[in-house]
C-alpha positions as CSV (number, residue, x, y, z in Angstrom):
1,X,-121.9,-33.1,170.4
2,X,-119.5,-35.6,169.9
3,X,-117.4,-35.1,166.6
4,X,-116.6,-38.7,166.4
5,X,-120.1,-39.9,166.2
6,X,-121.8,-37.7,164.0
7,X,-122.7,-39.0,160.3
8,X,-120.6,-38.6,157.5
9,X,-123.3,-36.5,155.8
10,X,-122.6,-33.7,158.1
11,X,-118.5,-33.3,157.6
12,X,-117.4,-30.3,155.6
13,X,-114.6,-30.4,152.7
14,X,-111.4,-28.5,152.6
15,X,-112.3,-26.2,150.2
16,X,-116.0,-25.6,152.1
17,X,-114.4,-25.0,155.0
18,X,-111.3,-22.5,153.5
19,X,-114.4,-20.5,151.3
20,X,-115.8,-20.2,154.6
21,X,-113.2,-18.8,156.3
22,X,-112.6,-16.6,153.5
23,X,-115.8,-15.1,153.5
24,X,-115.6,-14.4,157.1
25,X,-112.6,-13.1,157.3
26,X,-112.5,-11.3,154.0
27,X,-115.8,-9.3,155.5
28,X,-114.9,-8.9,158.7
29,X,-111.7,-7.6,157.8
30,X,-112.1,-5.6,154.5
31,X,-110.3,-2.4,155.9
32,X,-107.7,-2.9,158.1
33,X,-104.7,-0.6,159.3
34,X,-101.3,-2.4,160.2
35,X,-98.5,-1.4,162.3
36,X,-95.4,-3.8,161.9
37,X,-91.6,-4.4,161.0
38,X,-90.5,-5.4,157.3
39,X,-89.2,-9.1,157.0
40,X,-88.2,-10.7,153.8
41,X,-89.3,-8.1,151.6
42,X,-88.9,-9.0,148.0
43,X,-89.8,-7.3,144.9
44,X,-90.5,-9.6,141.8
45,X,-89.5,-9.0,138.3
46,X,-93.3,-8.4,137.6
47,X,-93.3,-5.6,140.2
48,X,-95.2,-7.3,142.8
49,X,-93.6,-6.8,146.6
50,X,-94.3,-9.8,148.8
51,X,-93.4,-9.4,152.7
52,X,-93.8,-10.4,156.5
53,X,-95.1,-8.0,158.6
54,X,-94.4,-8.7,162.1
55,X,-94.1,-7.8,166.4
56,X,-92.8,-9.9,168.6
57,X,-96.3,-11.9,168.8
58,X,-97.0,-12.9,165.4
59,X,-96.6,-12.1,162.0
60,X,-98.9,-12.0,158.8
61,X,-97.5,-12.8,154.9
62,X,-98.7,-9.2,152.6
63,X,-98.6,-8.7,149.4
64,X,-98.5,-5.0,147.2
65,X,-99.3,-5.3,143.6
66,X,-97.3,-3.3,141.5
67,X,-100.2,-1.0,140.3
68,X,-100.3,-0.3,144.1
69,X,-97.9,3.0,144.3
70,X,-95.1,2.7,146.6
71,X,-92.9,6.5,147.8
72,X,-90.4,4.8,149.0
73,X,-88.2,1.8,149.0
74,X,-88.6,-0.6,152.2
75,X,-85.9,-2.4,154.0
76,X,-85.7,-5.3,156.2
77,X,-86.3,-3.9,159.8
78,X,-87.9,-0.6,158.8
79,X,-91.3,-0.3,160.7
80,X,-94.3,0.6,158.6
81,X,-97.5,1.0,159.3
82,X,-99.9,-0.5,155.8
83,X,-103.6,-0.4,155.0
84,X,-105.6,-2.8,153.1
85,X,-107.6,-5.8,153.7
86,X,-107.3,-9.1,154.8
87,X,-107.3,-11.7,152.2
88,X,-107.1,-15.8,152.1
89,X,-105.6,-17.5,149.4
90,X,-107.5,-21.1,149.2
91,X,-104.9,-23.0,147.2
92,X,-102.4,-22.6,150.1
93,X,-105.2,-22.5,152.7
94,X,-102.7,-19.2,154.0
95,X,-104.0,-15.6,154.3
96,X,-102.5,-12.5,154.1
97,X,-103.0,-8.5,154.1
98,X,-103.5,-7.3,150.3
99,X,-102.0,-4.0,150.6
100,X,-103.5,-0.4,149.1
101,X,-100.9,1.5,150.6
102,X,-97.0,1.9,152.9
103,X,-95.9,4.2,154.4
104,X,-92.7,4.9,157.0
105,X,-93.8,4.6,161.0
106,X,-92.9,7.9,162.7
107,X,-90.7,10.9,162.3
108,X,-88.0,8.9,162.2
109,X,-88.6,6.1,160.0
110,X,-89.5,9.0,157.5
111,X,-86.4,11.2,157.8
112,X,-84.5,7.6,157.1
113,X,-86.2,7.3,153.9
114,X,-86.0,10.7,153.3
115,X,-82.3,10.4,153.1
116,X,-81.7,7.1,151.3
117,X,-83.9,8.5,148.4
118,X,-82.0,11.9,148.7
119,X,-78.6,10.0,148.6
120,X,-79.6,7.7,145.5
121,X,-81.0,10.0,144.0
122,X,-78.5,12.8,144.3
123,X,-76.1,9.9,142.9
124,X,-78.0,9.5,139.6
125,X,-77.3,13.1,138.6
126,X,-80.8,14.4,139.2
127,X,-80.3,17.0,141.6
128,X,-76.9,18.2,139.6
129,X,-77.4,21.9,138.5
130,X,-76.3,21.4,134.8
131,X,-79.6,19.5,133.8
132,X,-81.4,22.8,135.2
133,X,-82.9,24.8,132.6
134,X,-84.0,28.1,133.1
135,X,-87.2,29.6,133.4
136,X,-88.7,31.6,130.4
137,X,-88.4,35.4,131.0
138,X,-91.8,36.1,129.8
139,X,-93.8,33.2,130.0
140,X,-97.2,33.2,128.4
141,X,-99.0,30.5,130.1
142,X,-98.1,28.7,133.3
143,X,-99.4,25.3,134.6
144,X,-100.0,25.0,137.9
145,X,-100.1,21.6,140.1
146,X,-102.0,22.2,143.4
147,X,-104.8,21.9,145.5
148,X,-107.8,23.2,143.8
149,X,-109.1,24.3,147.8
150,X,-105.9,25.3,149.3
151,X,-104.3,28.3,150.4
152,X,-101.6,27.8,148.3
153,X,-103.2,28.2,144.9
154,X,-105.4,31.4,146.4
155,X,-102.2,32.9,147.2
156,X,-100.7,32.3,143.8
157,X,-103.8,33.3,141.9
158,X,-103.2,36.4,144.0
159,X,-99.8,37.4,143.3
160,X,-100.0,36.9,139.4
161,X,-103.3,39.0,139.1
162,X,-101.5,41.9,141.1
163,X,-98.5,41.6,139.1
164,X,-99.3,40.6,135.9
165,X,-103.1,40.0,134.8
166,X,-102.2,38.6,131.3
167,X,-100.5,35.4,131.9
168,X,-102.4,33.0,131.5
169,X,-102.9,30.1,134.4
170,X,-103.6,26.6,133.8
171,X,-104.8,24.7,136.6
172,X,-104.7,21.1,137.0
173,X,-106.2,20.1,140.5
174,X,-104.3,17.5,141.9
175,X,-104.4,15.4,145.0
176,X,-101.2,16.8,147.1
177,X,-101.4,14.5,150.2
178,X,-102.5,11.3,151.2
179,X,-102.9,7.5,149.1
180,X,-102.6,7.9,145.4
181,X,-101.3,12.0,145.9
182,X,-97.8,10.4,144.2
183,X,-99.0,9.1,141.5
184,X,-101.2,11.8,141.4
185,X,-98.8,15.0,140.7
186,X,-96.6,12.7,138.9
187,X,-99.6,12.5,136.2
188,X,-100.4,16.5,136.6
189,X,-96.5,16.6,135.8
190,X,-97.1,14.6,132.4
191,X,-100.5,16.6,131.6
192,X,-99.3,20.0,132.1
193,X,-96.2,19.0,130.4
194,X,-98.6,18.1,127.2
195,X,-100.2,21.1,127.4
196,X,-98.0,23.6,125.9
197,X,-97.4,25.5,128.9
198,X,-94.0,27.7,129.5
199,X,-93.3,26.4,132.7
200,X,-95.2,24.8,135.5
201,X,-95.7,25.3,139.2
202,X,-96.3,22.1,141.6
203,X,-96.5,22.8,145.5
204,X,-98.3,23.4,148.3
205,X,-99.1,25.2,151.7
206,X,-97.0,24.1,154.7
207,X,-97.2,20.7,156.6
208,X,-95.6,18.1,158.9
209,X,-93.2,16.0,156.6
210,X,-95.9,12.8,156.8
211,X,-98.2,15.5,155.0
212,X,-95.6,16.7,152.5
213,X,-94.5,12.9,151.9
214,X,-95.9,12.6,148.6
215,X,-93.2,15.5,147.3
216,X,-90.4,13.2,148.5
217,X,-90.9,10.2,146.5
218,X,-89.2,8.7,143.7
219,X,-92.2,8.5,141.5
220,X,-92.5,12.1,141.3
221,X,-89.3,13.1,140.9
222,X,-89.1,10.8,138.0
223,X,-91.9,13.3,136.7
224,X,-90.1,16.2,137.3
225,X,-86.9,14.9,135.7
226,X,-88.4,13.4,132.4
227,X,-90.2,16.9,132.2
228,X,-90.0,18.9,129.4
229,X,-91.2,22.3,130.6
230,X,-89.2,24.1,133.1
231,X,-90.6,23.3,136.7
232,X,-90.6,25.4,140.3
233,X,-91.1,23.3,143.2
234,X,-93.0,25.3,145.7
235,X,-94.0,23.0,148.8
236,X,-94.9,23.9,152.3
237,X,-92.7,26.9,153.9
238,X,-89.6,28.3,153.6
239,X,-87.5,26.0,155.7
240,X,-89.1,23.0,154.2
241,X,-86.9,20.8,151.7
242,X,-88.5,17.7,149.8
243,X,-87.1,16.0,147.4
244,X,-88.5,17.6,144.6
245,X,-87.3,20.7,145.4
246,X,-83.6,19.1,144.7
247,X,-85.1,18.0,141.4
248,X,-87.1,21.0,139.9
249,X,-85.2,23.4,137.8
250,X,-85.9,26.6,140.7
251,X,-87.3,26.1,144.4
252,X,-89.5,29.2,145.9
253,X,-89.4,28.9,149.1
254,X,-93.2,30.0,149.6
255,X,-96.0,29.3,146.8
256,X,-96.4,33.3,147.0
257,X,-92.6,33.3,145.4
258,X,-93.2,30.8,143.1
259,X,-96.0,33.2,141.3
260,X,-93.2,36.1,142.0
261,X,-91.0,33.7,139.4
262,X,-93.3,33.6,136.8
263,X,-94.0,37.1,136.9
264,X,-90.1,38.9,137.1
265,X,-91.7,42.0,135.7
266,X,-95.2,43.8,136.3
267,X,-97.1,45.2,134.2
268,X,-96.1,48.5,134.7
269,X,-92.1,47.7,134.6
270,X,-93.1,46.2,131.1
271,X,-94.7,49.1,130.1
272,X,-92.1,51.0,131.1
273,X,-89.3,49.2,129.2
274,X,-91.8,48.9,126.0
275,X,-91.7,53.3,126.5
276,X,-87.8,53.1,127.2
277,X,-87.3,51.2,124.2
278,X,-89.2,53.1,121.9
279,X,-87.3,55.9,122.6
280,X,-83.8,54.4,121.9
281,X,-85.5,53.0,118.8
282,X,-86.8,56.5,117.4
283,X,-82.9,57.8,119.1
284,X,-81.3,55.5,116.8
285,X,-82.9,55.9,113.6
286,X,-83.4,59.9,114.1
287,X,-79.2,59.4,114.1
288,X,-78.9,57.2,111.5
289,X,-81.5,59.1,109.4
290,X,-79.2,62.4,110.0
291,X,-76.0,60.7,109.5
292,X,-77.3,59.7,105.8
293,X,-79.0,62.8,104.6
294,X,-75.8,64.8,105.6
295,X,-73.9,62.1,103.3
296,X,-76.2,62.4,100.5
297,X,-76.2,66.0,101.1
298,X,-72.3,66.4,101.3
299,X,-72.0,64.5,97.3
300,X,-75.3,66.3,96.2
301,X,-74.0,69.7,97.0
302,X,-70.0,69.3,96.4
303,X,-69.7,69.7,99.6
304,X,-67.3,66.3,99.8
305,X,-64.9,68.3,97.6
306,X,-64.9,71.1,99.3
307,X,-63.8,68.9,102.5
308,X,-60.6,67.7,100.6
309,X,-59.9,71.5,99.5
310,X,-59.8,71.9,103.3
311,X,-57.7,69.9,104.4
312,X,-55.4,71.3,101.8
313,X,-55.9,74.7,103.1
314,X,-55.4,73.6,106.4
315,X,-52.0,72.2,105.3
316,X,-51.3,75.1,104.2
317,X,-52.3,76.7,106.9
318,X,-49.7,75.1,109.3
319,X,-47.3,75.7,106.7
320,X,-47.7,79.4,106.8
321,X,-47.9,78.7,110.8
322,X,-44.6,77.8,111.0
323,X,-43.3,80.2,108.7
324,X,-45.0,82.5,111.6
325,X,-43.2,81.0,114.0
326,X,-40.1,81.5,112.6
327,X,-40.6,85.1,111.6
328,X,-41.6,85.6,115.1
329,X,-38.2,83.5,116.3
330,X,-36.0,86.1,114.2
331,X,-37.8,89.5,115.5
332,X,-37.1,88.6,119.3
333,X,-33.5,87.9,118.4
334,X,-33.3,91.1,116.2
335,X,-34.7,93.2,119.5
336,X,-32.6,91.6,121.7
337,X,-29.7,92.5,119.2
338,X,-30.4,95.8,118.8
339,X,-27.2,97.0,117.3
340,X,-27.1,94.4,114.6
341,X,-30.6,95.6,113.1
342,X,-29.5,96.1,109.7
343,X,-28.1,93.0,109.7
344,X,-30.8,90.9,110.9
345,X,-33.6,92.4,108.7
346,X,-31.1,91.1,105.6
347,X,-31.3,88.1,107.2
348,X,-34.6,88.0,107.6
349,X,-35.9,89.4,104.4
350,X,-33.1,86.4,102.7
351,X,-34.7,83.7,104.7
352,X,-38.5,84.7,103.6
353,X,-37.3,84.9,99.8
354,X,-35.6,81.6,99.8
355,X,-38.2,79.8,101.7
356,X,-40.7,81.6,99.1
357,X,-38.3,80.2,96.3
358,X,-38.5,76.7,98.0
359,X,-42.3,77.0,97.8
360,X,-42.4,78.0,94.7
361,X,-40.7,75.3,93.5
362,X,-42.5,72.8,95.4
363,X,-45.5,73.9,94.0
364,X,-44.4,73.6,90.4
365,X,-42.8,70.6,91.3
366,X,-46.2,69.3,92.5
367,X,-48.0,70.5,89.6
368,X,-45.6,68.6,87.5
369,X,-46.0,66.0,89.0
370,X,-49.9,66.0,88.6
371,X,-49.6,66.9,85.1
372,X,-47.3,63.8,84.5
373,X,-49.7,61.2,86.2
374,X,-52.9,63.0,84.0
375,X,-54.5,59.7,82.4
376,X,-54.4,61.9,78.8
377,X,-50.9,63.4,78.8
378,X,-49.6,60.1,76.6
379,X,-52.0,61.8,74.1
380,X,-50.4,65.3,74.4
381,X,-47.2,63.9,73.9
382,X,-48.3,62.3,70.2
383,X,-49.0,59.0,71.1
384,X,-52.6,57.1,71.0
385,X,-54.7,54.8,73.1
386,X,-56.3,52.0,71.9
387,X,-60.1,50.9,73.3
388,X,-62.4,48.1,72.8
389,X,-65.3,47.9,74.3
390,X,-65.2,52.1,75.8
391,X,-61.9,50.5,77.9
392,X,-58.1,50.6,77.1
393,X,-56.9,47.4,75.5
394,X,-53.7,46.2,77.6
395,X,-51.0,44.8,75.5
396,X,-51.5,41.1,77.6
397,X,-55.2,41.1,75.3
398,X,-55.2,39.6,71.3
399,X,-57.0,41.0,69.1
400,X,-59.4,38.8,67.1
401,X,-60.4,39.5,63.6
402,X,-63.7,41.7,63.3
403,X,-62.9,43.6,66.6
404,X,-64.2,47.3,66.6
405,X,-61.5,49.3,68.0
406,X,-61.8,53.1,68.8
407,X,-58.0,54.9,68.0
408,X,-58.2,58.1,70.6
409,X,-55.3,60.7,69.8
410,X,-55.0,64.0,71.5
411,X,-57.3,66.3,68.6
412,X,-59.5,63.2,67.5
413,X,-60.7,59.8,67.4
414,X,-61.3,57.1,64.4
415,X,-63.0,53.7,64.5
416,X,-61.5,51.1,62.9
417,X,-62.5,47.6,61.8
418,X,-59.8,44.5,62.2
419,X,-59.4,42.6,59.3
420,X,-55.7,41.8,59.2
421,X,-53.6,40.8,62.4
422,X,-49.5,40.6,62.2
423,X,-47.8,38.4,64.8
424,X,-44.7,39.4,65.7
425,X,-42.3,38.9,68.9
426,X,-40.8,42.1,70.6
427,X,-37.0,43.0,69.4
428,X,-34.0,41.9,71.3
429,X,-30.7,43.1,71.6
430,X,-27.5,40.9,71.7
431,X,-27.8,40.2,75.4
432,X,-31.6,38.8,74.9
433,X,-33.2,41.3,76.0
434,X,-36.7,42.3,75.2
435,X,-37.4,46.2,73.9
436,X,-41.1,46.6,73.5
């Protein structure tokens, strides 16, 4: 056919012919899987990420729309490998790969991300050890963030029904691996947290580090930081780190240790401790019980009184103790001085009179001295007290007119009624002093 002669009625318009290609291409290339290097990646202030994926034969413009999840942050130069489908924009007449997912090419493009994230991440604050709470000591109800088919959830289930049958598990299946897993746990995060659990439980069984990728993204430690709920990051095996193990408040190293966690105690140590503590508590107020009766006891029966009488006699005991001593002192020198006998029992029998005198007097002295500081011996002696009220009125009190007063002398007492009051200052002498 020759293009130059055909008739104007068979020529195609721009936009015909771009539709065209669109549909062909946009069929024929729905699902496509993309190995390439980064070039003039740029993320827009409405979240959209537009790039060049290339080799060293061609390149192809992509686009990733910002509900598109993205684990990690992409450089210029980092090889990727994407998935999507092929798309064709008309108004440019350009097409390009509308990407559903990224992710790192190879162990070693991973383990580079791995540590950019780690390093940013680490210089935010998140993985510092004083925004760490600690887990509840007898949690109630734990969440848990798994796979509802793995191994890892049977070997939790496991370990809390052997240890402790009453907590109870909540169980939010979640997609732990794979497009979307991300975004995924990061929502299981936020719907756990809502759920008035004590703490939760996100992890998994063991992997290569493409199949625990998910755990070392940004979006899901995000999760774990803005968490409320105290959070163990249990994923893969024991020498396994992700991310999120920085982040959580404890890492297990096995799923089987993060159920050990939530369970510090069995149900027979609790019983245990609930029998250990009943006895201290039934110790302790046996005691105290005791303690008080023997109180009440000692001021019920006098027995309080006859405490103070004791010590007294036991003063006097020591007194007579040394007196002992002393006697004692005198007839080991008397036998050692055996030919001034007469002598020394004179001695002796002076010594034991005067020190009886001196008791004597001490004792009357004492009793004096008691008898002086008797609250009614200003009565014996002829005076009187005055009381208002049942109590002595001090001087430093008026009286007021129509006060009932009660005049207590030594034989008897009179009431009285004041209807008159006399001011008058106390007398001085010529110096100025005051004689009450």
């Amino acid at each position: 056919m020759n293009l130059r002669e055909s008739q104007p009625t068979g020529t195609m318009s721009v936009a015909e012919l771009t539709f065209a290609i669109k549909s062909v291409l946009e069929t024929d290339f729905d699902e496509v899987l993309v190995k390439g290097e980064v070039s003039n990646f740029k993320q827009h202030t409405s979240g959209h990420r537009y790039f060049t994926l290339k080799d060293d034969g061609a390149q192809i413009s992509c686009v990733m729309w910002r509900s598109r999840t993205l684990p990690f942050d992409p450089t210029d130069g980092m090889s990727v490998v994407v998935g999507g489908s092929v798309t064709v924009y008309p108004a440019r007449g350009n097409y390009q790969i509308d990407c559903v997912f990224m992710r790192p090419d190879g162990v070693g493009a991973l383990y580079k991300a791995y540590e950019k994230l780690k390093a940013e991440l680490g210089a935010r604050g998140w993985f510092d050890d004083s925004r760490k709470r600690p887990l509840p000591r007898f949690p109630q109800r734990v969440g848990i963030a798994t796979s509802a088919t793995g191994a890892a959830l049977h070997d939790m289930l496991t370990t809390i029904q052997r240890r402790y049958m009453p907590l109870e598990v909540v169980l939010r299946p979640t997609l732990v691996q794979g497009d979307g897993s991300a975004a995924d746990i990061a929502r299981a995060i936020r719907q756990l947290d809502d759920s008035e659990v004590d703490v939760i439980i996100i992890g998994r069984g063991g992997g290569s580090i493409e199949d625990l990728w998910s755990f070392n993204t940004e979006e899901v430690a995000r999760a774990i930081v803005e968490c409320n709920t105290p959070i163990i990051s249990a994923v893969g095996h024991e020498t396994d780190y992700t991310i999120a193990d920085f982040v959580a408040d404890r890492r297990a190293p096995t799923p089987t240790a993060a159920a050990e966690f939530v369970t510090p105690f069995t149900s027979n140590e609790l019983l245990q401790m609930v029998d250990e503590l009943e006895d201290e508590m039934k110790r302790v107020v046996l005691t105290r019980t005791t303690d008080l009766l023997d109180l009440v006891a000692d001021f019920t029966q006098g027995t309080a009184l006859l405490r103070i009488g004791d010590r007294l006699a036991s003063i006097s005991e020591r007194v007579h103790a040394q007196s002992l001593r002393q006697h004692n002192a005198m007839s080991r020198l008397a036998e050692l001085l055996r030919d001034r006998l007469s002598r020394t029992v004179q001695l002796i029998q002076s010594a034991t009179m005067r020190n009886l005198q001196a008791m004597t007097t001490l004792v009357g002295q004492l009793d004096k001295r008691l008898a002086a500081l008797h609250p009614n011996r200003p009565l014996k002696l002829g005076y009187a007290i005055i009381e208002r009220n049942h109590s002595p009125l001090p001087v430093s009190q008026p009286l007021t007119l129509g006060d009932v007063l009660t005049i207590r002398r030594w034989h008897d007492a009179a009431t009285v009624l004041v209807q008159h009051i006399d001011h008058h200052q106390p007398n001085q002498d010529a110096h100025g002093e005051h004689h009450g």
